[in-house]
C-alpha positions, 0 to 999 in steps of 0.5 A, a space after each residue: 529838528 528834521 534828519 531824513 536818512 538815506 540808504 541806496 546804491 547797494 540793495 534794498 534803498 530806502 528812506 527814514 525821517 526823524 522828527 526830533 528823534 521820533 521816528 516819523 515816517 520810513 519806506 523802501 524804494 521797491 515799494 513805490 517802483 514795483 522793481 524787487 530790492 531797488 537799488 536806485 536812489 529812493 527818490 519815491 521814498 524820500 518825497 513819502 517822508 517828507 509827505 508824511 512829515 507835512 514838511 519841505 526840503 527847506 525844513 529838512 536840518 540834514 540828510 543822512 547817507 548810511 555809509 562812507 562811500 569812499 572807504 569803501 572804494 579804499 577797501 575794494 581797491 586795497 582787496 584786488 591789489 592784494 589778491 593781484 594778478 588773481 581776478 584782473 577782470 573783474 577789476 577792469 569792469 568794476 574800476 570804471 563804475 567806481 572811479 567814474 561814480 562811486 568816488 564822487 558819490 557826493 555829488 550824485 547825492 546832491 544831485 539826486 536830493 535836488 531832484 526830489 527838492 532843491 532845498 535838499 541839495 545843500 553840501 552843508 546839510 549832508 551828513 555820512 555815517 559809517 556802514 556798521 554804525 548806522 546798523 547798530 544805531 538802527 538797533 539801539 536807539 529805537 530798543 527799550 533799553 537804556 544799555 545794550 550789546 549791539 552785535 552787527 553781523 552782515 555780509 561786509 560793509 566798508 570793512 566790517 562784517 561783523 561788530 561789537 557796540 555798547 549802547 548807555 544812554 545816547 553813546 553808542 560806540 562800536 568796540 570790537 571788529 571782525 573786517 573783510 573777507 571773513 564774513 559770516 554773511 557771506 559765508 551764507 550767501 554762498 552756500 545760497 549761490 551754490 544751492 541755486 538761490 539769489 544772493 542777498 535775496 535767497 537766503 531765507 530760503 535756504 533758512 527756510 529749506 533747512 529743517 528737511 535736511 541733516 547737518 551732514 556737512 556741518 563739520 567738513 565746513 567747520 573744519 574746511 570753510 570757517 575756523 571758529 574759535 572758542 569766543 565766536 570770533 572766526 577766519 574763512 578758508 578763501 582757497 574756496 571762495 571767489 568774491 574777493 576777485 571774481 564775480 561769483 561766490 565760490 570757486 572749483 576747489 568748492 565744487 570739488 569740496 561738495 563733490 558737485 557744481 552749484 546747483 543752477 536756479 531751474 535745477 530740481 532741488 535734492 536731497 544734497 542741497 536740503 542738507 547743505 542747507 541744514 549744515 550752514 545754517 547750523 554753523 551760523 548758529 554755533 558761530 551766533 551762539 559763541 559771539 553771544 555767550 563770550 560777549 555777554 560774559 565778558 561785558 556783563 551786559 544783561 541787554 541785547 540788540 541785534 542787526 545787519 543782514 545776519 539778524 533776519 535769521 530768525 531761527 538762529 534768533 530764536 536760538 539766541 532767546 533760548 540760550 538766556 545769555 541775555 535777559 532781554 532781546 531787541 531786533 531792528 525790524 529793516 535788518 538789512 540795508 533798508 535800515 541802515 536809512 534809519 540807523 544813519 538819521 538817528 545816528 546823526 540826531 544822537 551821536 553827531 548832534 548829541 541830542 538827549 535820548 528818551 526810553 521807554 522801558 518795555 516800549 521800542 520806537 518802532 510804532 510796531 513798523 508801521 512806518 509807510 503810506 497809508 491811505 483815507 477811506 475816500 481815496 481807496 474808493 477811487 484808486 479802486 475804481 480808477 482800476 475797475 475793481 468792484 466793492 462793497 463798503 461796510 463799517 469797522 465791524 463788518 470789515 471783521 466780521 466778514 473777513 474773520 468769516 472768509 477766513 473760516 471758510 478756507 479763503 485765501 485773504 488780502 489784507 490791505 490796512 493802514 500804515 505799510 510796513 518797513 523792513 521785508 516782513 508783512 506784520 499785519 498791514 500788506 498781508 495775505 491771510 489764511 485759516 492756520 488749521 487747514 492742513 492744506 492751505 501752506 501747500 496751496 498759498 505757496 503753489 497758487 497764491 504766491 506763485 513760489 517754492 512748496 517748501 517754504 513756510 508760512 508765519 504765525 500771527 498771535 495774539 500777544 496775550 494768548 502767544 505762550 498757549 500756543 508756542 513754546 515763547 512768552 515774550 513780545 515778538 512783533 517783527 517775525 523775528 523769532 522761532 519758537 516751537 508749538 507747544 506740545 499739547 497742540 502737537 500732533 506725534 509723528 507715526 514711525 512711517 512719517 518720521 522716516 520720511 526724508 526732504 519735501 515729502 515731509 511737507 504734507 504731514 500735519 504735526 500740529 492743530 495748526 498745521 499751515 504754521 507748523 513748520 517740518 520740525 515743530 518749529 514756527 516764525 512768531 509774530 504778536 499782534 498787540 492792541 496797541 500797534 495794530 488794533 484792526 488786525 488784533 481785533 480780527 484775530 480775537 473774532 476769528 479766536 472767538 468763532 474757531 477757539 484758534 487765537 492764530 492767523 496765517 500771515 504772509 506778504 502780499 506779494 507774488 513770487 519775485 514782485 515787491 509787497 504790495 503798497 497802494 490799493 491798486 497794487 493789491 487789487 492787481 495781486 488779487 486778480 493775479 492770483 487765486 486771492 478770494 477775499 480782499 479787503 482794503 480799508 473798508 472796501 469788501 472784494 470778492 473774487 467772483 463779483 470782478 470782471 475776469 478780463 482784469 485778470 493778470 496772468 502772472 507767469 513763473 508758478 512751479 512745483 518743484 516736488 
């Protein structure tokens, strides 16, 4: 049986097919149109699937959307009556979008899937999930458990933001909601609007902003913005908030709250907002903390799987992991919206066509996330040089060995290799790589590399065997889902004049033997590499381990600030000449920055240093 899932017209659209209840193939749009969280139907995506599935339309048995459109016109219209007169205008120009398209979305479905096949275009094969189903079967039917919690938390879908689910073999059944308006992901996404970032983009950075602040507005929002109860479950203040009726997130009862405006996105960053950042964050975490403990005491459930938006906060994860309120933990690796695609197929392969399911203990289904194109040896060649890059080509070995060497030799390092990841995390197949033990390569990647923020901080790639030498952690973590400490015998302590340091002058102090990695409180976001998932990249951290003692990679997306990670060769051969790459390397095709022709360089506008 061939289920294709689809999820679009929000953000970040995707696609995902199953064969069988095997996860075969699944992409996000963005990838394929270079446009940042697309939201367009995934027409590029669904035709990979199929591709990757060597299979038609005609063998598709149903197509999956990832919630019910028209529940969630029930709730927008239900919202601004309630809320009436306040926020007429945003009514007015939000009515004709939704009454013109959005409730007769199955129609647009079928039109889009005959664009891609005709043979898709079949109303009796098009099947709707519900938003917080598709979340949570995402989550659970791919985990290595055979019983779980499930607990979703997102910004809102048709009504839920927050849900309860418990997993036992192929059931799944949603058991506990918190709807709309109360929303712990919007509640971070607006502190994201009001610290100048982009809504359902920025919010991991102001994750990432948080350790060079103080939690000095955690209890004003505790006591203004969220009531939380004892059992995690919460109410938020809307005397602050304005998404319910206007088109921004907050309101001037929330400036006056903070005692300034939002901060505009050109603005410098202060103090203030390193704070604000670290007081939102720590309120997600004590709400995350409640919901987890009072579920696990109350159901008795010893497993745990985590998605919606909320589960990409990988510090609160971390957090989670530590609190042992669960023996185990399961992250779907797409999170958000993206894999609401692969909840939707796989809930209708279990729930509605009630197929067996098969677990394999210690084992997720995610094949590491290596889900999206990949590309044959001969075909890099010439994509290569249909764009004018000049290579070399070498062995498996050579591809190692050189790699590992520009690495040690303080290059910043294109990694294009095999299958493209899915979800917003590189892990090892579209990824920039760098020597974790310079104590200026974090500075350097961000200002001349990505073209981004300083503050922000890089990922560690670790061998998962060697991953408990290094951090404070001795359990798979192969999404970059979690945030452990660097043990301290790698540590480095801090003189009393560096600890009196405030906000981004914190950046340039090293704390650890791998500096690059180490976040401003000791902290980093983890991925394992494992043999089994990702041999090539495994066996490039083992060399670079045996030349340097230093089992860790640098490992951040390969992309540039504002564009989508890269997918094809071309792709990345363009980010390389458009920023100050100086070693690619794509399947077996070696590159080096001085052997190009300079008039191919792009010239990526946007780079700023905001300290």
């Amino acid at each position: 049986m061939l289920i294709l899932g689809v999820s679009a017209f929000y953000h970040d659209s995707a696609a995902a097919l199953l064969r069988d209840g095997e996860i075969v193939a699944a992409a996000q749009e963005e990838r394929f149109t270079r446009v940042k969280h697309d939201s367009a139907f995934p027409e590029n995506a669904v035709r990979y699937c199929l591709e990757a599935a060597g299979a038609s339309g005609a063998d598709v048995d149903h197509v999956v959307f990832y919630e019910k459109p028209f529940v969630k016109f029930e709730r927008l219209l239900e919202t601004y009556l309630a809320f009436a007169p306040k926020g007429f205008e945003s009514f007015r120009k939000a009515m004709p979008l939704w009454i013109g398209e959005k409730i007769f979305q199955k129609d647009i479905l079928l039109e889009a899937f005959g664009r891609v096949d005709p043979a898709l275009a079949q109303a009796d094969k098009l099947l709707f999930s519900e938003h917080h189903f598709s979340h949570a079967a995402s989550a659970f039917y791919p985990s290595p458990f055979d019983r779980a919690l499930v607990l979703t938390m997102d910004g809102v879908g048709e009504w839920t933001t927050t849900s309860v689910a418990l997993g036992n073999g192929a059931n799944l059944e949603i058991v506990k909601e918190i709807h709309f308006p109360h929303s712990l992901g919007l509640l971070y996404s607006a502190l994201t609007y009001y610290t100048g970032f982009k809504v359902n983009s920025g919010e991991y950075k102001v994750m990432g902003l948080a350790p060079y602040g103080e939690p000095k507005y955690a209890k004003l929002m505790l006591h203004e913005l969220i009531d939380v109860k004892a059992d995690g479950s919460f109410r938020l203040n809307l005397d602050y908030f304005d998404y319910c009726t206007a088109l921004k997130m907050t309101n001037d009862k929330f400036d006056q709250l903070f005692g300034a405006p939002a901060r505009k996105p050109d603005e410098r960053l202060e103090q203030r907002h390193m704070d604000l950042a670290a007081s939102v964050q720590a309120v997600t975490e004590d709400v995350v903390l409640r919901l987890t403990r009072a579920l696990a005491e109350e159901t008795g459930e010893k497993n745990l799987c985590l998605a919606g938006g909320v589960a990409l906060n990988c510090v609160a994860n971390g957090k989670v992991l530590r609190d042992n309120a669960f023996d185990d933990i399961f992250i779907q690796p797409a999170a958000g919206d993206a894999g609401g695609a692969l909840g939707a197929a796989l809930a209708a392969h279990y729930h509605q066509k009630e197929q067996p399911r098969r677990v394999t203990p210690g084992k997720d289904a995610m094949k590491g996330s290596y889900l999206g194109p990949s590309y044959a040896q001969s075909d890099i060649e010439n994509r290569l040089r249909s764009v004018g890059a000049r290579f070399t080509v070498v062995d498996d070995a050579g591809v190692i060995e050189e790699t590992a060497q520009a690495l040690i030799a303080g290059q910043a390092v294109g990694w294009h290799q095999g299958r493209m990841e899915f979800g917003p995390r590189a892990l090892g197949g579209r990824s920039i790589l760098g020597d974790p033990r310079s104590p200026t390569m974090q500075k350097a990647l961000n200002l001349k590399v990505k073209f981004r923020e300083s503050f922000r901080p890089f990922a560690p790639s670790v061998l998962r065997e060697r991953v408990s030498d290094w951090f404070e952690i001795d359990c798979d973590s192969p999404y970059m889902l979690l945030v452990a400490n660097v043990k301290a015998d790698h540590c480095r302590a801090m003189s009393a004049e560096e600890q009196s340091l405030f906000g981004i002058d914190k950046l340039n102090v090293p704390r650890s033997d791998i500096p690059a990695v180490t976040h401003v409180d000791y902290s980093a976001r983890i991925q394992t590499v494992h043999a089994d998932t990702n041999p090539r990249y495994h066996q490039l951290l083992t060399r670079f381990e045996q030349l340097t003692g230093c089992p860790v990679l640098i490992n951040t997306s390969f992309n540039v600030r504002g564009e989508p990670i890269v997918s094809t060769p071309e792709d990345a051969f363009r980010c390389f000449m458009g920023s100050d790459i100086e070693f690619l390397t794509v399947g077996n095709c070696i590159l080096r920055k001085a052997d190009q022709d300079p008039s191919l360089a792009l010239d990526y506008k946007n780079a700023f240093e905001l300290d």
